[in-house]
Structure formats: C-alpha cells, structure tokens
N, C-alpha and C positions, 0 to 999 in steps of 0.2 A: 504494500500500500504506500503509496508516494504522501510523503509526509509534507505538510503547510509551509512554504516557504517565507510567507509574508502576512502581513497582517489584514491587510487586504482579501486575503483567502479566507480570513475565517466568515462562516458564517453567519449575516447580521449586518457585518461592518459596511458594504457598499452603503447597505438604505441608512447607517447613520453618518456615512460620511457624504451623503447626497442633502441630507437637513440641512446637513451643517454647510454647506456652498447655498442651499437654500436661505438659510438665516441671514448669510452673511450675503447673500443677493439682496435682500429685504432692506436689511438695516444700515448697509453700505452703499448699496448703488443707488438704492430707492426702488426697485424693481417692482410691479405688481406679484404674490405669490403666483398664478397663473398665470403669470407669460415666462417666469422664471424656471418654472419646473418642466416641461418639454424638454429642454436641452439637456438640462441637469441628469433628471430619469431614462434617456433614452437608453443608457448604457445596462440599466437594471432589468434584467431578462423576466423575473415572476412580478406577474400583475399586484399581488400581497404586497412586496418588498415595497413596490412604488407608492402602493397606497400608507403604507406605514412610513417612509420617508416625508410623506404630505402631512402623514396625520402628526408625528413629531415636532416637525417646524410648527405648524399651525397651532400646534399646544403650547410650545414656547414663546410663538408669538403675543398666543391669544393674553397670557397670564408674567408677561416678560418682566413688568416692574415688583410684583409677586416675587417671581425665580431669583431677582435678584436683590429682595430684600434678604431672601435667606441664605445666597453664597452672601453676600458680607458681613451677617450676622456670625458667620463660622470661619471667618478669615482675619488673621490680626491686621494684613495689610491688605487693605482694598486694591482689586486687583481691579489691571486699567479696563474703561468702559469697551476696549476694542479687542482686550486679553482673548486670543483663543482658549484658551483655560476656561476664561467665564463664557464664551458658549457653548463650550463643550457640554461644562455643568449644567448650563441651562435647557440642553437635548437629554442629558441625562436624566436630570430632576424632571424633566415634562415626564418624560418615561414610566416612571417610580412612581410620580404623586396624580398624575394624570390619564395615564394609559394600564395603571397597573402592573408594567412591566414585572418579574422581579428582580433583583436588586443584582443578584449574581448575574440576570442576562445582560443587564445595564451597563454593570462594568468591562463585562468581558467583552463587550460593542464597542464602549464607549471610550474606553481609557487608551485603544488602538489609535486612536484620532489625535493623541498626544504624542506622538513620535519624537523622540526627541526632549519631548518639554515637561510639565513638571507632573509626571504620572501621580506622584504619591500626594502631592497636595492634594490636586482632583479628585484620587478615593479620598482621602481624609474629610473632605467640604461635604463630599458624598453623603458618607456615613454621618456625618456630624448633623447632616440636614433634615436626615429619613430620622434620627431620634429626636430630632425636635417637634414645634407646633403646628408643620404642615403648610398648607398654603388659606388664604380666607374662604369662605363661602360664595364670594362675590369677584370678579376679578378685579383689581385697584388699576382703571384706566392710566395712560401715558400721561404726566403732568400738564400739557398743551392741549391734549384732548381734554382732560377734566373741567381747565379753563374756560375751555372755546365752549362746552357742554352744558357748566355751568351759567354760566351768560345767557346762553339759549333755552335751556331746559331745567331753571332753579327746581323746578319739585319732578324731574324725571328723571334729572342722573341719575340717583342711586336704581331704579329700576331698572334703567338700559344697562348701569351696567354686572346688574344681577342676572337679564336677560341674556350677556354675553357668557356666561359662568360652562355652559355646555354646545357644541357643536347642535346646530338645527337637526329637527326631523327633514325627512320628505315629501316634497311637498308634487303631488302631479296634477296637470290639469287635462281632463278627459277630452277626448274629443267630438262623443258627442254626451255632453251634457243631461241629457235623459236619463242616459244610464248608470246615475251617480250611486243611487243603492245598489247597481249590483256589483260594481268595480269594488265599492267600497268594501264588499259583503267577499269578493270573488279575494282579494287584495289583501284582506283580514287591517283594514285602518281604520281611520275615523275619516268623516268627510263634516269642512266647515261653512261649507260655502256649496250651493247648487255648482257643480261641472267640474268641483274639487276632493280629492282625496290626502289626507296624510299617513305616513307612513313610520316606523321606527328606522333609523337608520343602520345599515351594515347589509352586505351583501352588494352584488352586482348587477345596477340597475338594466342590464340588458338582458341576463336570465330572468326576471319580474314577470309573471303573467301578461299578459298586453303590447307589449313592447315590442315585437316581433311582427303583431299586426298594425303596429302604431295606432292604439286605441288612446293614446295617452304621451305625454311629455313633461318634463320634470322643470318648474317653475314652480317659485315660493307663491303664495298666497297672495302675499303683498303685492307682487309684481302681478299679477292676475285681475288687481280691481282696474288700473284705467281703462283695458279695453270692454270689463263687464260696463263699466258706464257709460259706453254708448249701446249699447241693448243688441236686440234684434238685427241683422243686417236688413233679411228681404232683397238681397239684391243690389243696395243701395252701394254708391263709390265711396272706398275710404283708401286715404294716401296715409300709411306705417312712415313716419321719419324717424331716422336713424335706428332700421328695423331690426339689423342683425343684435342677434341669432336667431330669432324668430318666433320666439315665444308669444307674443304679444300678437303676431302678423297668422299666427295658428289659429289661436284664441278668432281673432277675428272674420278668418275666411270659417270655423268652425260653427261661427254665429250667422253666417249667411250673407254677410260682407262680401262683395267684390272686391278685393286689397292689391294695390300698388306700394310693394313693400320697398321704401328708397334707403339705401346705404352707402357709402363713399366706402368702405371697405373691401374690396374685393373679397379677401382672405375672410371676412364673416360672411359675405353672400354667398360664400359656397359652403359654411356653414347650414345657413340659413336653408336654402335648395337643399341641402342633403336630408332636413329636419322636416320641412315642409315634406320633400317625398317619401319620406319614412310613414305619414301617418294619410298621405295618399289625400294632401287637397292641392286646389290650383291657386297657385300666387300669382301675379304680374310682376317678378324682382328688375328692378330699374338700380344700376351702379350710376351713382353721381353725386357728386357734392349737393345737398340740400339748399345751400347759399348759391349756389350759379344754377342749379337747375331748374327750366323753365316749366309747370305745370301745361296739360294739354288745355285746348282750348272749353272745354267742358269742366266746369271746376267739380268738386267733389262735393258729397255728402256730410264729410266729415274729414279730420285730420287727428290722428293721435301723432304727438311729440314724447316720444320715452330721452330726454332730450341729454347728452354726453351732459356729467356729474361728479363731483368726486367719489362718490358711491358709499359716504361714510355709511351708509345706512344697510352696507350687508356687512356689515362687520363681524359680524357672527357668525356669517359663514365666511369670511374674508378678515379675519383679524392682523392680517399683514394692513388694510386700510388703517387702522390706528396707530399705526408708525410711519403712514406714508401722508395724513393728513395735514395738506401744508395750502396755503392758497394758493391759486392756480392763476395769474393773471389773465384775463379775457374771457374766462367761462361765463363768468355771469354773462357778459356781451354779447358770448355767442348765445346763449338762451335767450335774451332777452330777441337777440335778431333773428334767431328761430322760431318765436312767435309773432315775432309781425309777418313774417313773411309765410307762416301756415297761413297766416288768417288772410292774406290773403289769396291761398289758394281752394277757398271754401266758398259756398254759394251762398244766398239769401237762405238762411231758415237754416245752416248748415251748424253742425257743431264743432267743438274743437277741444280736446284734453291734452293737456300737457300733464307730464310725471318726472317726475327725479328720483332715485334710489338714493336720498342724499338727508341728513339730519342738519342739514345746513339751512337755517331761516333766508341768506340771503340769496340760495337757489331753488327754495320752494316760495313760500309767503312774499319776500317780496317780490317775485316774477310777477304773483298774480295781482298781488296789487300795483302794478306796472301798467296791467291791461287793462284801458278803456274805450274801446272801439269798438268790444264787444259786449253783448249780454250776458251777465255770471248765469250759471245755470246752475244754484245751490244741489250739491251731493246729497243726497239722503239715507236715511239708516236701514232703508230696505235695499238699498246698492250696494250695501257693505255686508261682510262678514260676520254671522251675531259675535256681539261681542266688540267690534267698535265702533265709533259713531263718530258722526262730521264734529268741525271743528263750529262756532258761531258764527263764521262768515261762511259757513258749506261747502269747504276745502275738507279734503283726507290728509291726515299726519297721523302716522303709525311709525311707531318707535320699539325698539326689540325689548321693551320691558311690559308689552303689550299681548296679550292672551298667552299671560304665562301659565295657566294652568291648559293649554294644551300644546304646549312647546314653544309658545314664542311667534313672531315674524318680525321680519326687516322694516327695517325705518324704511318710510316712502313718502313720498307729498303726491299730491295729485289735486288738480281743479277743474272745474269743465266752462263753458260758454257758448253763446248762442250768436250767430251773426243777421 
C-alpha cells in the first residue's frame, strides 16, 4: 500500500484548504462567496467535499466577529487581523461549534493548512476554545453592519440578527400553483404562500421529486412576492428587467404573462434559458442593457424591476454580504434611472413593481418615494404571505428576523404603481 506522501493526501484536507482560499477571497479581495467558489472547487472531485468547503467558509463567515472573540480570549498575544493562524482557527472552530465536526476530525484537517507555521498554538487556541462558553445564541453582526443596521432598523437589529443564527430552509416555487397541497403533501414540507412550498434543508436538490419534470424551482419566498403582485397574466405583456436567472420571469410566464425577460448579462441569460426550459414555459429572452434599450412600439402591461442591489438582504443565505457591505457609488442612480425609464415603457392603466433584495432604506423606501409620475398602488395583506403585512405607506419590507417561527426569509422591499 503506497503510503501518504503529503498532507495534501490526507483525506478532508482539499475541502479545508478550499475555505480557507474561500475566506481569504471574501475578506481580502472582497469577492462575492459565489462567484469565488467555481474556481476554487473545481479541483474537488466528490460533490460532499464541495459542499462542505461552502458550508465551512459560510459558517465562519456567517459568525466571524463570534470566532474571533474567542481565538483572542485564549491567546496572550492577539494575533494579526490577516494571521493565517487566525483563519485557520476560524475554519476550525466553525467546524466544532457549528457543523459539529469532531474535534479529532478538525485537527487532523485542519492543522495541515499550517505548514510551516505555528501548529501547536492552533491546537492549543483549539482546545482552549471547545472548553470554554461557546459561541452566543445570536450571531454579533460586523461592527459597520450593526451601525448602518442600527440607524435603519433601531427595534429590528437584534431580530435580523437572530434571524441570521442558522443557514435558511428551502424554499421552491411550483409551477403550477394549483397544485400546492399536493407538492407540499408529495414533498413532505410546509407550504406559506398559495404556489409555495418549504423544505428542511440537506440533500440534492436535483434528486427532489419534481425536479426532473420541472414542476418547481428553488426561490426564497421573499423573492417570490413582487411578481405574485401583479396577479393573473391572461395573456397580458410584461417586460422582466434585469431578469437573470429567472426566477421571477418563471413565476410570471407560470401566471399567464407573456414575458420579455431583459438582461445585459449574457453568462445569466443562458442561465436563465436553461431554467426556463427545464420547467418547459416560453420566454421572449432579449440580451441588452436596460438603459440603451429601446422598448417595441407596443408598450407593455406591466414592468417588474428586480432592480441590481447590494443584496444585504440575503445574508442568511449569503453571509459573505456582511463583510462585503460597503457603498456602492451610482447604484442608487442607476435604480433611480431604472424606474423612470420602466415607467416609461408601460401603457395607460399599466402597472409597475420595482424590488430590491436589499435592507438598505436608501435602495428601497426612498426609491419609492422618489416616484411621482405615477399612481402608488398600496400592497395588501392578502398579497403577502400570512404572517406579514404592508408597511403604512403599502410598501413590502421583510427583514430575516421575520417568520421566525417557520425559518425565516430574506430582507426584501418591494412597491407597486399604476400609470
């Protein structure tokens, strides 16, 4: 038997040394977690491995000012904020305190990634942290996030960010919406919303029942209410801006929409096409900048803007967002010039929804109060999901510390109008 020559061979060590180029995509370059891990995992041959490298980083992300109150609680000298040491530990500890690893897998993963450098500290911080008080109940946001949180949401932080404390269920949305007790029933979940089902998470969402006839697609909740607000299609035209992946442009040809789904991304419109023909409806997909492209002479029914955001509002499923949350110069600009310019690709009597995956007041609320060309067309609490309810001006703002008793959903804003 040809014996281990490297540490690299042993078994474990790729998927933690794949976090750990993950973390340090994250926190160093500013990387999104998904667009960072494609290159990273390709090298990892078992689909598990890949997912446990994803699922590592994103524990350590999710809980990062946590991890590292307790490496320096168990270190005489605070080691530097960039110490490979301290994210080692911090892949380790997610491991132990988060994933349940055990502690002997931990090490003998983990302490390989130290080559060279200071192995015995690392078990030492190790062991010195598994006997201590553990991590909170709640995770303790990035100090910049708290701030900015704060300011915005004085009596929601501490919910959102209790609501971050575990990885989201599953969330899918049927395609045809009739059939929602028997997915639900067929599926073994709970369903919160007519055309919605949720799921426990773990497993492979393409051995799923349904999946294979594309009876279904895997969209949060939240992201599911602005297309439920324009109802019924019938037929009617509706223009998808900035549509990729498709979720939202499903939803709506699934409603009986006629959809011209527009995206300036290439690389998500073939996303989008692959998504759409998986569950077998017909799109109109149009590649083009939203800002230079000219609508046809026929204006539309309707216009949904799912409109580019910082996206603080999936954090819970993206807690790499809470180390990447910085202002973004021009965004608000371009939203704001993406709704003049839907509205005027909409007819008399036409409506128009704009949404942000974002908990950011100054790219939901005040968009809408920006707009006065058109009619508001106040949200109602029979267009929502039981459980939450319009804001007093008849906007949607849902925040992740929001149906926590049945897993949560992402922060989203949403408003609608009438022209």
């Amino acid at each position: 038997m040809a014996r281990l020559s490297t540490d690299d061979e042993l078994p474990g060590v790729p998927a933690r040394r794949a976090a750990l180029r993950l973390l340090d995509a994250v926190l160093r370059r500013g990387d999104p977690l998904d667009q960072a891990a494609p290159p990273v995992l390709r090298a990892i041959e078992r689909g598990d491995d890949r997912a446990l490298a994803l699922a590592i980083a994103a524990e350590a992300l999710r809980w990062l000012p946590d991890l590292d109150r307790l490496i320096d609680g168990a270190t005489r000298q605070i080691l530097p904020e960039d110490a490979k040491a301290r994210s080692v530990l911090r892949l380790m500890l997610a491991q132990a305190l988060r994933l349940d690893l055990p502690p002997h897998a931990v090490i003998a993963t983990g302490l390989p990634l130290l080559t060279g450098g200071p192995r015995r500290l690392a078990h030492g911080v190790f062991s010195a942290v598994l006997r201590g008080e553990g991590l909170p109940a709640a995770p303790t946001l990035p100090a910049k996030v708290l701030e900015r949180w704060n300011a915005a949401w004085p009596t929601r932080v501490e919910a959102i960010a209790a609501g971050l404390a575990v990885p989201p269920p599953l969330d899918l949305s049927l395609r045809d919406a009739a059939r929602t007790a028997e997915w639900t029933e067929r599926l073994g979940g709970v369903s919160l919303a007519r055309g919605h089902v949720r799921l426990a998470r773990g497993g492979a969402i393409e051995s799923l029942e349904g999946f294979a006839e594309g009876a279904w697609w895997v969209q949060d909740l939240a992201a599911s209410i602005p297309a439920r607000l324009l109802g019924a299609g019938e037929g009617r035209r509706v223009l998808d801006l900035c549509a990729a992946p498709g979720g939202k442009t499903m939803q709506l040809a699934a409603a009986g929409w006629n959809v011209t789904a527009l995206d300036k991304s290439a690389r998500r419109l073939e996303r989008l096409r692959e998504n759409v023909a998986r569950v077998g409806l017909a799109v109109d997909v149009v590649a083009a900048d939203a800002m230079q492209w000219r609508p046809p002479a026929e204006l539309f029914d309707a216009v949904l803007i799912d409109a580019p955001c910082s996206a603080s509002g999936t954090c819970r499923r993206h807690p790499d967002v809470l180390h990447r949350l910085v202002d973004q110069p021009g965004l608000e600009d371009l939203q704001r010039a993406l709704l003049e310019r839907a509205s005027g690709a909409i007819r008399a009597g036409g409506r128009l929804v704009y949404a942000v995956c974002s908990l950011e007041p100054g790219e939901g609320e005040a968009q809408a109060e920006w707009v006065k060309a058109l009619g508001r067309v106040p949200i109602t609490a029979d267009q929502l999901p039981a459980g939450l309810t319009p804001t007093p001006e008849g906007w949607l703002r849902s925040d992740p510390g929001m149906l926590a008793d049945y897993g949560g959903i992402d922060g989203f804003f949403a408003a609608m109008w009438e022209k």
